[in-house]
C-alpha positions in Angstrom: 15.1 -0.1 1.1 15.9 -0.8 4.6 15.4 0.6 7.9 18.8 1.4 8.8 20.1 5.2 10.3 21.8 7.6 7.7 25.3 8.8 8.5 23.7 11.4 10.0 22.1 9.8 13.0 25.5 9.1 15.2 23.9 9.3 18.4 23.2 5.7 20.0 20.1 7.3 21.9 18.5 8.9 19.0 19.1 6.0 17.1 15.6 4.7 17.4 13.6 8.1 16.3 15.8 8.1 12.9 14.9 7.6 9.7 17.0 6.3 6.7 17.3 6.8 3.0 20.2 4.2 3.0 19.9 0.8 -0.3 20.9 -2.2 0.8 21.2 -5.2 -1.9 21.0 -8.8 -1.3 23.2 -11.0 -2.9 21.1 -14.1 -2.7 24.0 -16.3 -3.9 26.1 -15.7 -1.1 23.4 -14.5 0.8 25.4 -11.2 1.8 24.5 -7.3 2.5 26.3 -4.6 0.6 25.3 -0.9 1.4 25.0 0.8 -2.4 26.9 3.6 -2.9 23.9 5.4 -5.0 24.2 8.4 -7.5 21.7 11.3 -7.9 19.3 12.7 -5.2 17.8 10.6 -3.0 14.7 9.7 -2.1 13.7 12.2 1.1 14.4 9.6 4.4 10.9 7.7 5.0 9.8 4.9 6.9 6.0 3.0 5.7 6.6 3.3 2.3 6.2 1.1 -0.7 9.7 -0.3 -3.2 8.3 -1.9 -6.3 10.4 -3.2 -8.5 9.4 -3.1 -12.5 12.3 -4.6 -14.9 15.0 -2.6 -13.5 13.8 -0.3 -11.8 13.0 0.6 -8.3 9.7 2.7 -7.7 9.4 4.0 -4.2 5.8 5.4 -3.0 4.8 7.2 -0.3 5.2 6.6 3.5 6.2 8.7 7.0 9.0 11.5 6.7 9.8 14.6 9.1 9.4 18.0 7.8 12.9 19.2 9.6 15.0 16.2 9.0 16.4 12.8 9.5 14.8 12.5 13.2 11.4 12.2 14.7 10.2 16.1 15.8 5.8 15.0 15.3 6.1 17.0 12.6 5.4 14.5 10.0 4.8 14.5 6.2 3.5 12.2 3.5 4.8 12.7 0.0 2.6 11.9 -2.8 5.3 11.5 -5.5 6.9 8.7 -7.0 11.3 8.5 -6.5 12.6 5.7 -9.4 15.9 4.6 -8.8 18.3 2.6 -11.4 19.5 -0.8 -10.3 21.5 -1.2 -13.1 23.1 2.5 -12.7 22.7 3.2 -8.8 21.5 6.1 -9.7 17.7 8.1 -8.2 16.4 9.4 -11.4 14.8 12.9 -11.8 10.6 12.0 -12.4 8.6 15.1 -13.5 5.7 16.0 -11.2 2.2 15.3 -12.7 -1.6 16.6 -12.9 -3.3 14.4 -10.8 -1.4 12.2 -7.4 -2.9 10.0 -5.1 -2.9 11.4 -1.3 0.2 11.1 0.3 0.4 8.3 2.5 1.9 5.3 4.6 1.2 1.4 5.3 -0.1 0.6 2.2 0.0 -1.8 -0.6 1.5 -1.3 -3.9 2.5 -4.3 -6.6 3.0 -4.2 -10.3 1.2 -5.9 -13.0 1.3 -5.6 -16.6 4.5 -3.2 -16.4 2.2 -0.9 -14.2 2.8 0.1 -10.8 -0.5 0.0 -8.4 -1.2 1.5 -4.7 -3.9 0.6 -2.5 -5.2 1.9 0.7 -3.1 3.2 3.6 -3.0 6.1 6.1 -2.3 9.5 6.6 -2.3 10.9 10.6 -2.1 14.6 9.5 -5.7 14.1 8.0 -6.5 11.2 10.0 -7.3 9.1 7.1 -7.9 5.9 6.2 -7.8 4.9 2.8 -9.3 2.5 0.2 -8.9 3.9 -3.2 -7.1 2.2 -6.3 -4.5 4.3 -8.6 -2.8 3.2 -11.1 1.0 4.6 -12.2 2.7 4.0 -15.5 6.1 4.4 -15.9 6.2 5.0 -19.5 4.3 8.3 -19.7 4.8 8.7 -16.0 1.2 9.4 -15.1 -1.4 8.3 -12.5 -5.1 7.5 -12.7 -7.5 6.5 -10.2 -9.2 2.7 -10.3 -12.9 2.1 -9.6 -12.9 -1.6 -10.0 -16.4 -3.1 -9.8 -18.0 -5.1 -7.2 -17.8 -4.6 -3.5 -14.6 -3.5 -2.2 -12.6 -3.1 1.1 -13.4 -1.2 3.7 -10.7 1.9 3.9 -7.5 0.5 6.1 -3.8 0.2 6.3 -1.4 -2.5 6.8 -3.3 -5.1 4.9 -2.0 -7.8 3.0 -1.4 -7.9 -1.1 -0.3 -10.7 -3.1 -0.5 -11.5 -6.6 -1.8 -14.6 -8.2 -1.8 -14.9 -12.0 -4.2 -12.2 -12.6 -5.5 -11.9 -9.4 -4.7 -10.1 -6.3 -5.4 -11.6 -3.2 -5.8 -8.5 -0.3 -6.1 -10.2 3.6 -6.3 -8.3 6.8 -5.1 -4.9 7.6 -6.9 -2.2 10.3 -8.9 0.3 10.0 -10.6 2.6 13.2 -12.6 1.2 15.0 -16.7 1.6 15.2 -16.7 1.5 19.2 -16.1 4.2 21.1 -13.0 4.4 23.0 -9.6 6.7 23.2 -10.5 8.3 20.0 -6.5 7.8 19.0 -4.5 5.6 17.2 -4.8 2.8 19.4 -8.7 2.7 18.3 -8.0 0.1 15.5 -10.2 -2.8 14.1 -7.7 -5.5 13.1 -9.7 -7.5 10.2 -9.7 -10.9 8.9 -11.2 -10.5 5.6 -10.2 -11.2 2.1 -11.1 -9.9 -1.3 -10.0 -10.7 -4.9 -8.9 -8.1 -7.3 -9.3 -9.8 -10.7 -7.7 -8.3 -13.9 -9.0 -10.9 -16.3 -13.0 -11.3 -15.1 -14.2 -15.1 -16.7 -18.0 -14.8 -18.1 -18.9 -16.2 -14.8 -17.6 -14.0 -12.9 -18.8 -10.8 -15.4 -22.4 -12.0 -15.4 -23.0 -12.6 -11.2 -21.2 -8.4 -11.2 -24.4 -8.0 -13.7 -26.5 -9.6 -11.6 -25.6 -7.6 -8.7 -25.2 -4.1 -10.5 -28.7 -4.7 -11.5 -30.3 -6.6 -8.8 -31.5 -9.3 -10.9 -34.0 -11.7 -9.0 -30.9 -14.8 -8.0 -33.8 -17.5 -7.2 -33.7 -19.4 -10.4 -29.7 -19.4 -9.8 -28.4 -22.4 -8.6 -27.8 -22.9 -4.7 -23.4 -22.4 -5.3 -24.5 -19.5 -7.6 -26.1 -17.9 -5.0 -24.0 -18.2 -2.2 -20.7 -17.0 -4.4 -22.8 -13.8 -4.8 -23.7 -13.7 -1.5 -19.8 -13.8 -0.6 -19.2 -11.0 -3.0 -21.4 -8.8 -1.2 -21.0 -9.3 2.4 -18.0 -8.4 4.5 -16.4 -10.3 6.5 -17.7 -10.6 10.3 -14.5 -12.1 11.3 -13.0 -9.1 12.9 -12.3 -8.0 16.3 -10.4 -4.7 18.2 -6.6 -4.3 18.8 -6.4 -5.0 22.7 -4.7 -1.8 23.5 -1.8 -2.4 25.9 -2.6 0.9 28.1 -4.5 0.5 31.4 
């Protein structure tokens, strides 16, 4: 999906506090735009959300909409619900709400593995939340459940960085508030320079040093590279520093 204003937005002025619901497709042959004409109801207008595709079909997550409309009135909402639309029909498909959904939310992560849509981390400013929780959706029984992948994880942020690798996702960066004091708003941000590994196929190496830390097994008998990849699974990252804000 692409940030581009709905029919609906026709003044140039208000152009920029607009949202959009509009698909776009990319013919990468020809390397031309075509605005799809799409069928069914459509996903509410948004901006910060996630668009995974799985086989044919797009999944859209989460991100910033207004409770009155297509344009900005600070009276934001996050929807928590999954919108799937058809790229083979151009059509939004109806999904049935379920039990249990992650916190709605905005600048977060979300890739697919195994057939399996996953969402990490994000922000929601009506709760002022940061976020650093795992869920998992299928899109065969059309459920969600909530990750709690072992060893030390990120920090709760937004905006970070995932990429798969194999079995492995690589997260970098993102921000999260700041610990100094300061304005106390959004503007308060620590912009980070770490990076974690998500693995989804663990060797026995890696299995036995999360034993040894689960357990706090004595690590001095462990050889010197041993040691200091434990070390690195358990520390954060000290390469960090604040947003500069541009106010004076």
């Amino acid at each position: 999906m692409t940030q581009r204003e709905p029919a609906t937005c026709s003044m140039p002025l208000m152009s920029a506090d607009c949202f959009s619901n509009d698909i776009h497709k990319l013919d990468t042959t020809n390397m031309m735009w075509t605005l799809i004409s799409a069928k069914g109801t459509p996903a509410r207008w948004r901006d910060f959300h996630s668009a995974t595709i799985i086989g044919t079909k797009m999944y859209v997550f989460g991100g910033r909409a207004d409770r009155f409309g297509p344009f900005h009135s600070n009276n934001e909402i996050y929807c928590n619900r999954i919108k799937v639309f058809d790229t083979e029909t151009n059509s939004w498909l109806d999904s049935p709400p379920t039990p249990v959904l992650p916190e709605g939310r905005r600048s977060h992560s979300a890739f697919s593995y195994n057939g399996e849509l996953y969402v990490f981390g994000g922000y929601n400013a009506r709760l002022n939340r940061h976020f650093h929780d795992l869920w998992k959706f299928n899109p065969v029984s059309l459920s969600w459940r909530k990750i709690e992948p072992k060893g030390k994880g990120p920090c709760p942020r937004r905006r970070q960085c995932c990429c798969r690798v194999g079995d492995k996702i690589i997260l970098f960066g993102g921000t999260s508030p700041s610990p100094e004091e300061g304005m106390g708003d959004e503007f308060d941000l620590m912009d980070h320079s770490d990076l974690y590994i998500l693995d989804f196929s663990p060797s026995l190496k890696t299995l036995c040093k999360l034993a040894v830390i689960q357990y706090s097994l004595d690590q001095s008998c462990l050889p010197h590279d041993i040691r200091w990849e434990l070390s690195a699974m358990t520390t954060n990252s000290t390469i960090s520093r604040p947003i500069v804000s541009s106010q004076g």
